[in-house]
C-alpha positions as CSV (number, residue, x, y, z in Angstrom):
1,X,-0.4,4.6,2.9
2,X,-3.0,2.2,3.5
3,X,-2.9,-0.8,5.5
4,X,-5.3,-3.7,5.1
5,X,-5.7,-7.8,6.1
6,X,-5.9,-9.5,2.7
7,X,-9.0,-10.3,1.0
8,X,-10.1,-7.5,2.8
9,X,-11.6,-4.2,1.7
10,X,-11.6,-2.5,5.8
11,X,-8.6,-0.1,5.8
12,X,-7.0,-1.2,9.3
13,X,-4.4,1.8,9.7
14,X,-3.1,4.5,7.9
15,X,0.4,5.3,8.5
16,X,1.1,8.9,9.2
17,X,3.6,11.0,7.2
18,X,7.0,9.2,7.9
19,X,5.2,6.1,7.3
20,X,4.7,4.3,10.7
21,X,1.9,2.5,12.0
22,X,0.7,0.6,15.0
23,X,-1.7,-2.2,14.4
24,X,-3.2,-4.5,17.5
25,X,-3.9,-7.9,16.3
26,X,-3.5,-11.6,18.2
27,X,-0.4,-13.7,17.2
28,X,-2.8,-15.6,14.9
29,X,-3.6,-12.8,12.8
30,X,0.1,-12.5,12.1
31,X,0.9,-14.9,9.4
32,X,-1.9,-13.6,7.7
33,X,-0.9,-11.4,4.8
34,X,-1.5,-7.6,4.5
35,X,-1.3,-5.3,2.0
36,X,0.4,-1.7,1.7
37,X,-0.9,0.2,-0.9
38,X,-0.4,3.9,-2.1
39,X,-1.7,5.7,-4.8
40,X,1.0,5.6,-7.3
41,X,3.2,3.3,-6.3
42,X,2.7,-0.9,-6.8
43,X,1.2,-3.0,-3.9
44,X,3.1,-5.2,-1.5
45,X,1.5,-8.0,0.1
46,X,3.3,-9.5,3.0
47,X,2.6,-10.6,6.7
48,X,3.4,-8.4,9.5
49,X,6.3,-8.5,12.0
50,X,7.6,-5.9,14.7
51,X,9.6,-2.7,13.6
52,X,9.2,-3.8,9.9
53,X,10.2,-1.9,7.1
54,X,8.1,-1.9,3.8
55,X,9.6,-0.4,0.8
56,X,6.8,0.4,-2.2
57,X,7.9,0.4,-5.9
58,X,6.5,3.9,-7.7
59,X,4.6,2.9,-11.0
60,X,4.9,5.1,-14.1
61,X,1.9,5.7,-15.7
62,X,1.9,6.5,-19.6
63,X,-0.5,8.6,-21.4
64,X,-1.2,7.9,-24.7
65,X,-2.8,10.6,-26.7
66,X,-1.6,13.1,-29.8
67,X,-1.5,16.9,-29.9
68,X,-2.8,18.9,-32.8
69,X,-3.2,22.2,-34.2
70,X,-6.9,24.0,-35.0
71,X,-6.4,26.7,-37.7
């Protein structure tokens, strides 16, 4: 997962593969929102706290398209 300051495009962390993360910004930076994002799943935006937990909806993607036979 990647972790970014809004309005943003610098990747600040990436979380490792049980999903945790250290970050070092001042107190300021705080109420600032970030956003989680993961391929396949929707994006959360919210500010950061200490031992928070961030749960990411997965997305369903939909191919449209038709089959047919050549004979």
């Amino acid at each position: 997962m990647k972790v970014r300051q809004k309005n943003f495009e610098n990747v600040l962390a990436i979380t490792d593969s049980t999903g945790r993360f250290e970050l070092g910004i001042s107190e300021v930076n705080k109420a600032i929102p970030f956003i989680f994002e993961l391929d396949n799943y929707a994006k959360v935006e919210t500010s950061l706290n200490g031992n928070m937990v961030v749960k990411l909806i997965a997305v369903g993607k939909v191919l449209l398209g038709g089959v047919s036979t050549v004979s």
